[in-house]
PQR file of N, CA, C, O and H, with PARSE charges and radii, in Angstrom:
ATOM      1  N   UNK A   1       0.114  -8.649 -10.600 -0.4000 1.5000
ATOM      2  CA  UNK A   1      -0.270  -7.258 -10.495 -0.0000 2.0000
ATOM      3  C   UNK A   1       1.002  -6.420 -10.490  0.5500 1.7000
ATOM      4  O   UNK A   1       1.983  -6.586  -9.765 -0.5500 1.4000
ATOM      5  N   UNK A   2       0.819  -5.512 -11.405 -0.4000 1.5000
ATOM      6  CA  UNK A   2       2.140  -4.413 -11.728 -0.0000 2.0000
ATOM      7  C   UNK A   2       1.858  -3.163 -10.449  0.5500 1.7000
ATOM      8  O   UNK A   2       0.731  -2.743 -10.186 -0.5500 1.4000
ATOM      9  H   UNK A   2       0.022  -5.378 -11.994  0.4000 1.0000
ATOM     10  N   UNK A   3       3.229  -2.661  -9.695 -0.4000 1.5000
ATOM     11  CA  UNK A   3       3.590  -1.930  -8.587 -0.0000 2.0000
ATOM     12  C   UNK A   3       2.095  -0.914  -8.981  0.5500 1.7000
ATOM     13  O   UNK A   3       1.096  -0.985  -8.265 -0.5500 1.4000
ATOM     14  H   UNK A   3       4.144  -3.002  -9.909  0.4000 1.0000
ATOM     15  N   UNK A   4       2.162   0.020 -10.241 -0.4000 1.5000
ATOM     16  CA  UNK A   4       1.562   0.572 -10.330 -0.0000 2.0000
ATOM     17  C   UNK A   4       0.168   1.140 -10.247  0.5500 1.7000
ATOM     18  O   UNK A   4      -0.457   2.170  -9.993 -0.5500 1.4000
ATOM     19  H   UNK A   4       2.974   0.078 -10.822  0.4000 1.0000
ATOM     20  N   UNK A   5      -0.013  -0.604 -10.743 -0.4000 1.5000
ATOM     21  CA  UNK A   5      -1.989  -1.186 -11.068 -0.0000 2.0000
ATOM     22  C   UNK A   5      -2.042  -0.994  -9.398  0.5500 1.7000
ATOM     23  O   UNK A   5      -2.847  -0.122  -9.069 -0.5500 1.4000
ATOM     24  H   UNK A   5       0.495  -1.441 -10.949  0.4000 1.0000
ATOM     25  N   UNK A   6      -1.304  -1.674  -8.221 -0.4000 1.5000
ATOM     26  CA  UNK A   6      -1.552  -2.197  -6.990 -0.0000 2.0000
ATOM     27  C   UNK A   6      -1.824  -0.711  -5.869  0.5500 1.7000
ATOM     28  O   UNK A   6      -2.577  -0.381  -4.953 -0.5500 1.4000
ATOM     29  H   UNK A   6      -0.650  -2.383  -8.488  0.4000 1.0000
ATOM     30  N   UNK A   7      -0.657  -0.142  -6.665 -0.4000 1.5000
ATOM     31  CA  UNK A   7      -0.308   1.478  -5.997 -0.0000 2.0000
ATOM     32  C   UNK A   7      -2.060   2.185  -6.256  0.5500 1.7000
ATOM     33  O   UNK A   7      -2.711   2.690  -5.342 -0.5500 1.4000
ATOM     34  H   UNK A   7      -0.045  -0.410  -7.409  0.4000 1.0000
ATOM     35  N   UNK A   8      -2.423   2.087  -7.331 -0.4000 1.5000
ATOM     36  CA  UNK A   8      -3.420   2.473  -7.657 -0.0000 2.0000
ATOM     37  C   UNK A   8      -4.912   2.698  -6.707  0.5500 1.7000
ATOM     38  O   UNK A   8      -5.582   3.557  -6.134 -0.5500 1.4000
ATOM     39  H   UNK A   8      -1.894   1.677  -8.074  0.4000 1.0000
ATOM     40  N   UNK A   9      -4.841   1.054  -7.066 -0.4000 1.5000
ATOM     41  CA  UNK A   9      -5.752   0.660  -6.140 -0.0000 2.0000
ATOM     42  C   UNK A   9      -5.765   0.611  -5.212  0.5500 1.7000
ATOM     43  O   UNK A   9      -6.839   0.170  -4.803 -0.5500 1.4000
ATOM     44  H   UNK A   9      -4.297   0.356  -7.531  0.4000 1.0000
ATOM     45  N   UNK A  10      -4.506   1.042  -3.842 -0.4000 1.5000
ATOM     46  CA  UNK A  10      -4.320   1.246  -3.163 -0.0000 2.0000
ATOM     47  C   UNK A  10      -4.741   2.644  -3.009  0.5500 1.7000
ATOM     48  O   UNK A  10      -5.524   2.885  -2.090 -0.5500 1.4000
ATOM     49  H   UNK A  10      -3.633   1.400  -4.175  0.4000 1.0000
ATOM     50  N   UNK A  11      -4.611   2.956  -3.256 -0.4000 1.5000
ATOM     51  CA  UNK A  11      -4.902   4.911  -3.135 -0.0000 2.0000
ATOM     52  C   UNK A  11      -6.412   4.933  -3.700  0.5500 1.7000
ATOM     53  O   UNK A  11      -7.301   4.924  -2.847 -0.5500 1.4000
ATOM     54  H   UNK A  11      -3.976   2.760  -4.002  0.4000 1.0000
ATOM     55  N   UNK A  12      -6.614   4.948  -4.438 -0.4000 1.5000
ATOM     56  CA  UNK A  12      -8.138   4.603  -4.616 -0.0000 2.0000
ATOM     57  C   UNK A  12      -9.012   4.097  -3.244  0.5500 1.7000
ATOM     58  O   UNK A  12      -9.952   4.846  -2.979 -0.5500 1.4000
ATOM     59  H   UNK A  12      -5.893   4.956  -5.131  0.4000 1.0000
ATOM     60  N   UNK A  13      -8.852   3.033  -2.413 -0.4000 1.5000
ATOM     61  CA  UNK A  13      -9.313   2.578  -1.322 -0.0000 2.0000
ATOM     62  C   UNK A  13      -8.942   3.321  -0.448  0.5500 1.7000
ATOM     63  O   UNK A  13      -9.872   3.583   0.316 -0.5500 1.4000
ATOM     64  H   UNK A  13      -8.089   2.424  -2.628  0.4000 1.0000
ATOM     65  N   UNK A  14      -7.699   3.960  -0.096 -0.4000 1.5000
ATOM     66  CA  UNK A  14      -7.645   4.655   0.756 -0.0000 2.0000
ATOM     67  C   UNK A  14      -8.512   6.528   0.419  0.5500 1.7000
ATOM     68  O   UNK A  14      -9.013   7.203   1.319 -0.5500 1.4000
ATOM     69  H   UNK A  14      -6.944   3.747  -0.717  0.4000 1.0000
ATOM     70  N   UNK A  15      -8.466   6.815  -0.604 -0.4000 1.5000
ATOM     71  CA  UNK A  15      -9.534   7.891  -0.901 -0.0000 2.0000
ATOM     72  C   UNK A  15     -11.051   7.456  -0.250  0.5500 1.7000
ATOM     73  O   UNK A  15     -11.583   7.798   0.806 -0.5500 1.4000
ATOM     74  H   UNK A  15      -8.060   6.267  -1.335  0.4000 1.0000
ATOM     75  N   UNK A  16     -11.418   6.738  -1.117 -0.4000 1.5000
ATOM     76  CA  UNK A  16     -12.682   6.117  -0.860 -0.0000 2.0000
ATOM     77  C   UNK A  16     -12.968   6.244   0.494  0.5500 1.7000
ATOM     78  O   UNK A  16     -13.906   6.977   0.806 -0.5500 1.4000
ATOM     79  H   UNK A  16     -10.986   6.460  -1.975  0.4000 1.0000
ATOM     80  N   UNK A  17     -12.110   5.464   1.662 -0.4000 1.5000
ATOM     81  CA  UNK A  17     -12.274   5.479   2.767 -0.0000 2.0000
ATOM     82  C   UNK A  17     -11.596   6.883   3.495  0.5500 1.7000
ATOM     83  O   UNK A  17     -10.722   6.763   4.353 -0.5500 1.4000
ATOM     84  H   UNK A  17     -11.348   4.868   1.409  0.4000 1.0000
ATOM     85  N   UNK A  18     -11.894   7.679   3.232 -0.4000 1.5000
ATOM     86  CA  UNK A  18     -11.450   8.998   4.267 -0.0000 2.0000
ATOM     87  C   UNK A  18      -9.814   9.333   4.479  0.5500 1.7000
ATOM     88  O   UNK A  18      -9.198   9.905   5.379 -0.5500 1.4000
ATOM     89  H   UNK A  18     -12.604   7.776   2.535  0.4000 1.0000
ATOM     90  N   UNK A  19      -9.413   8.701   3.217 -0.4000 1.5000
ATOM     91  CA  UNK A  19      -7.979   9.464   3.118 -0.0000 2.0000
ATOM     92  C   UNK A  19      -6.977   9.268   4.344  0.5500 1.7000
ATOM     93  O   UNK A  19      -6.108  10.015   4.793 -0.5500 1.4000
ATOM     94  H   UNK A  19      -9.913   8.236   2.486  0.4000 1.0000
ATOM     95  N   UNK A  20      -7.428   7.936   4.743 -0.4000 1.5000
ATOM     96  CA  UNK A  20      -6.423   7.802   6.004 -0.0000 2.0000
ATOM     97  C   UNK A  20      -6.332   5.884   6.149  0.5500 1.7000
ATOM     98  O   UNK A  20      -7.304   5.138   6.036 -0.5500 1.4000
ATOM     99  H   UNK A  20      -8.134   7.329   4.378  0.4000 1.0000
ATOM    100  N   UNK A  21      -4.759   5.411   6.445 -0.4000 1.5000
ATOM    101  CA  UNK A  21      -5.265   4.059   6.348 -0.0000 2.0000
ATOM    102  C   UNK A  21      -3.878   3.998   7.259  0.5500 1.7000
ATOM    103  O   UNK A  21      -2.936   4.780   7.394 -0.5500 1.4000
ATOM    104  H   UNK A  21      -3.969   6.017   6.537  0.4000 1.0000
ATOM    105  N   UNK A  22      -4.238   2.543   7.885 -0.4000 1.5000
ATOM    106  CA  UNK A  22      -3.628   1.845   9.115 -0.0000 2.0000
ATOM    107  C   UNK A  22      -2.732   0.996   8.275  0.5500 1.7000
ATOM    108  O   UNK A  22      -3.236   0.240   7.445 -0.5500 1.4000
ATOM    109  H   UNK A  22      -5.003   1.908   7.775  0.4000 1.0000
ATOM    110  N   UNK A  23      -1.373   1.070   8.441 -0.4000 1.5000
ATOM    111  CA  UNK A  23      -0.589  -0.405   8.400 -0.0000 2.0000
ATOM    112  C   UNK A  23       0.035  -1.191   9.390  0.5500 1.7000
ATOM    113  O   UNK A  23       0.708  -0.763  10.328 -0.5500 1.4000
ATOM    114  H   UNK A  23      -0.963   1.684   9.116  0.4000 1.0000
ATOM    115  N   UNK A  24      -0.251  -2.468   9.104 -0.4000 1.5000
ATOM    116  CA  UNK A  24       0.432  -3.474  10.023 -0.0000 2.0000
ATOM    117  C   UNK A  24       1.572  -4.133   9.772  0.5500 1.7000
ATOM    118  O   UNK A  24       1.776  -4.120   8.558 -0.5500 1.4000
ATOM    119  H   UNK A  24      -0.798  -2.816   8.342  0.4000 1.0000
ATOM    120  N   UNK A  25       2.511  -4.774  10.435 -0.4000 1.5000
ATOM    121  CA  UNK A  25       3.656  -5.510  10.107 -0.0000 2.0000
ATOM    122  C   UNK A  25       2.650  -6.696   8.502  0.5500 1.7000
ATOM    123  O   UNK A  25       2.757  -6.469   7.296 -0.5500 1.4000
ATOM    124  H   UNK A  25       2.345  -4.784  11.421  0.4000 1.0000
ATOM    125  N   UNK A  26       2.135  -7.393   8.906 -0.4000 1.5000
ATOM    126  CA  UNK A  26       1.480  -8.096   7.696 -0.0000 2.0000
ATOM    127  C   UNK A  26       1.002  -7.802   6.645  0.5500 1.7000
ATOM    128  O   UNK A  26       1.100  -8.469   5.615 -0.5500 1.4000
ATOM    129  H   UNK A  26       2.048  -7.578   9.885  0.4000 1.0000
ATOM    130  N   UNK A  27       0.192  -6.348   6.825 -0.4000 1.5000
ATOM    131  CA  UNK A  27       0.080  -5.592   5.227 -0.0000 2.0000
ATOM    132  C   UNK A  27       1.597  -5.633   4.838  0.5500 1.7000
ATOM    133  O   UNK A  27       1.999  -6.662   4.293 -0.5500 1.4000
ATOM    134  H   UNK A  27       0.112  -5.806   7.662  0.4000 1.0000
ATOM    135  N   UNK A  28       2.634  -4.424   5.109 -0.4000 1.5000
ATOM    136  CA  UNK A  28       3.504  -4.097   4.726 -0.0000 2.0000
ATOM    137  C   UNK A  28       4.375  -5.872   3.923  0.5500 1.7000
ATOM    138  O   UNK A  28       4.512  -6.016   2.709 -0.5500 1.4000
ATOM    139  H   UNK A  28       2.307  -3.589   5.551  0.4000 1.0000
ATOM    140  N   UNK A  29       4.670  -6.596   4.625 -0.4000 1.5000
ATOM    141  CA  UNK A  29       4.626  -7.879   4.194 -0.0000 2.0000
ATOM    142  C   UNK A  29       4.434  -8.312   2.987  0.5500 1.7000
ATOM    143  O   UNK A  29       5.258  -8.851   2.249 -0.5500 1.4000
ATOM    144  H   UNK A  29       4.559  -6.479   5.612  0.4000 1.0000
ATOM    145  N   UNK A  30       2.874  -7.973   2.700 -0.4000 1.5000
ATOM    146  CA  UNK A  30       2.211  -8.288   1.729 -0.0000 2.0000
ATOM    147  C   UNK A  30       2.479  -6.930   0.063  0.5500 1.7000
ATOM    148  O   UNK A  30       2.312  -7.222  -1.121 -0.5500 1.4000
ATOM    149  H   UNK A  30       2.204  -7.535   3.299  0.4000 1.0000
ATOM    150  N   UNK A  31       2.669  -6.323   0.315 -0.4000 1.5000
ATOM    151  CA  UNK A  31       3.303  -5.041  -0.166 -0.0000 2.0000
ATOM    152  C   UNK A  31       4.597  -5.744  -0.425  0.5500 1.7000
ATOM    153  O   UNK A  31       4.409  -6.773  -1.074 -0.5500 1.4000
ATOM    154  H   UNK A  31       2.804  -6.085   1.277  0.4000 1.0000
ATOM    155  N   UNK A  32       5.371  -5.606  -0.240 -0.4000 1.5000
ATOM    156  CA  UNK A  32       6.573  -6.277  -0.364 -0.0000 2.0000
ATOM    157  C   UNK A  32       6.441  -7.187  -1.381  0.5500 1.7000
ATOM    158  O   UNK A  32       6.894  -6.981  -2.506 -0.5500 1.4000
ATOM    159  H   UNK A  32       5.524  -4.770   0.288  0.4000 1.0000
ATOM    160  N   UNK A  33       5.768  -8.321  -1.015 -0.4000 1.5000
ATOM    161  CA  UNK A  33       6.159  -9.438  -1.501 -0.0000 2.0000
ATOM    162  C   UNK A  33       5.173  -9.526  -3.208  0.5500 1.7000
ATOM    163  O   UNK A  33       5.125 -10.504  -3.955 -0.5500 1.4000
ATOM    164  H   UNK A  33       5.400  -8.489  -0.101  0.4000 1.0000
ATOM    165  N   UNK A  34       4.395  -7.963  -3.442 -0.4000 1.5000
ATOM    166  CA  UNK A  34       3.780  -7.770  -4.444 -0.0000 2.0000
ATOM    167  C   UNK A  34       4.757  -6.533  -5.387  0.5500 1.7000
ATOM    168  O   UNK A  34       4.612  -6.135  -6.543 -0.5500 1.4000
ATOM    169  H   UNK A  34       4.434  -7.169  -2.835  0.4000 1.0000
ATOM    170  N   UNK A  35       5.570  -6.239  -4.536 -0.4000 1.5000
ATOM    171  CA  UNK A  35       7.091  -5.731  -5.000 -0.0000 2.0000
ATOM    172  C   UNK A  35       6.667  -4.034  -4.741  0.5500 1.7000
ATOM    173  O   UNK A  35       6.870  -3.372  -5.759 -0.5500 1.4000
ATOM    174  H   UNK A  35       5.688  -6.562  -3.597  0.4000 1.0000
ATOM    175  N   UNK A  36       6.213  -3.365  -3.766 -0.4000 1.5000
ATOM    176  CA  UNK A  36       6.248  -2.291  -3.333 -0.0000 2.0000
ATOM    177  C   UNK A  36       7.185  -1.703  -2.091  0.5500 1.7000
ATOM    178  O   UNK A  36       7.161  -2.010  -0.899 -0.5500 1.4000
ATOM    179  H   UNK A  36       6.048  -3.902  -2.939  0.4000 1.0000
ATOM    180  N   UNK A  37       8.035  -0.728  -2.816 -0.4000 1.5000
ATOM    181  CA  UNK A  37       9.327  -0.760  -1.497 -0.0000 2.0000
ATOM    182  C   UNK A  37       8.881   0.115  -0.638  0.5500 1.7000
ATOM    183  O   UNK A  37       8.168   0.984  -1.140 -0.5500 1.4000
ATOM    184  H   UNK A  37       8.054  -0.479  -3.784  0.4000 1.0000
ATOM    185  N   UNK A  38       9.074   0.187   0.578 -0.4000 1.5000
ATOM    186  CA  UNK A  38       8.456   0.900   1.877 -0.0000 2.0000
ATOM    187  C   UNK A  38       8.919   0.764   2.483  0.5500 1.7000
ATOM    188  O   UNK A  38       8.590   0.245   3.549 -0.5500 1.4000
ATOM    189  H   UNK A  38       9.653  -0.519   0.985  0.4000 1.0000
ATOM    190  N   UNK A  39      10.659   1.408   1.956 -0.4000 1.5000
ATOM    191  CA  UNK A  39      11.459   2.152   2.937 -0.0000 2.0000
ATOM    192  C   UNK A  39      11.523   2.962   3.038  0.5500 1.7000
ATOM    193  O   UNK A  39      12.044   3.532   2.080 -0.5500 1.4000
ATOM    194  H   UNK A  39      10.926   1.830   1.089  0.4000 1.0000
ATOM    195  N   UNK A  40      11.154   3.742   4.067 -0.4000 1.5000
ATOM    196  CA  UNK A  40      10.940   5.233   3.898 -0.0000 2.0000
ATOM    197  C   UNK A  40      10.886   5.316   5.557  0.5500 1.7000
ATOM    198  O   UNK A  40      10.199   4.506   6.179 -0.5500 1.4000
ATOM    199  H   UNK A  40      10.730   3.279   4.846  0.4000 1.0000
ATOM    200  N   UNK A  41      11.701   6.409   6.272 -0.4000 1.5000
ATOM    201  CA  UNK A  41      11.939   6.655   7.113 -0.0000 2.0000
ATOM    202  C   UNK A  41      10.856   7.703   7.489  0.5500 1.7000
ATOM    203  O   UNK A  41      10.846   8.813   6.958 -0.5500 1.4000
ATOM    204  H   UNK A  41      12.259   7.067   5.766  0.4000 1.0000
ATOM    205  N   UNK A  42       9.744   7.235   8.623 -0.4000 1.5000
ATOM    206  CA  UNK A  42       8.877   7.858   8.993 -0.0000 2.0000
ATOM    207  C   UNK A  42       8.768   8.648  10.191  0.5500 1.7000
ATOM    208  O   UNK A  42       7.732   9.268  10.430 -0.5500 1.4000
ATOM    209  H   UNK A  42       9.751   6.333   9.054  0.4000 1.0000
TER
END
């Protein structure tokens, strides 16, 4: 799965579900290791 296709569908699910979504040390993980960078100082 390309960053983009994943980004996608990511945002898509999070629309779907009320525009608000929880991350955990293990999502982020999983993000990563599907090559999405999420460094970003929050």
């Amino acid at each position: 799965m390309g960053f983009e296709k994943g980004a996608s569908l990511l945002e898509d699910l999070i629309e779907k579900d009320g525009g608000c979504a929880v991350m955990d040390g293990g999502f982020a993980t999983q993000l990563e290791s599907h090559g999405a960078s999420i460094n970003d100082p929050l």
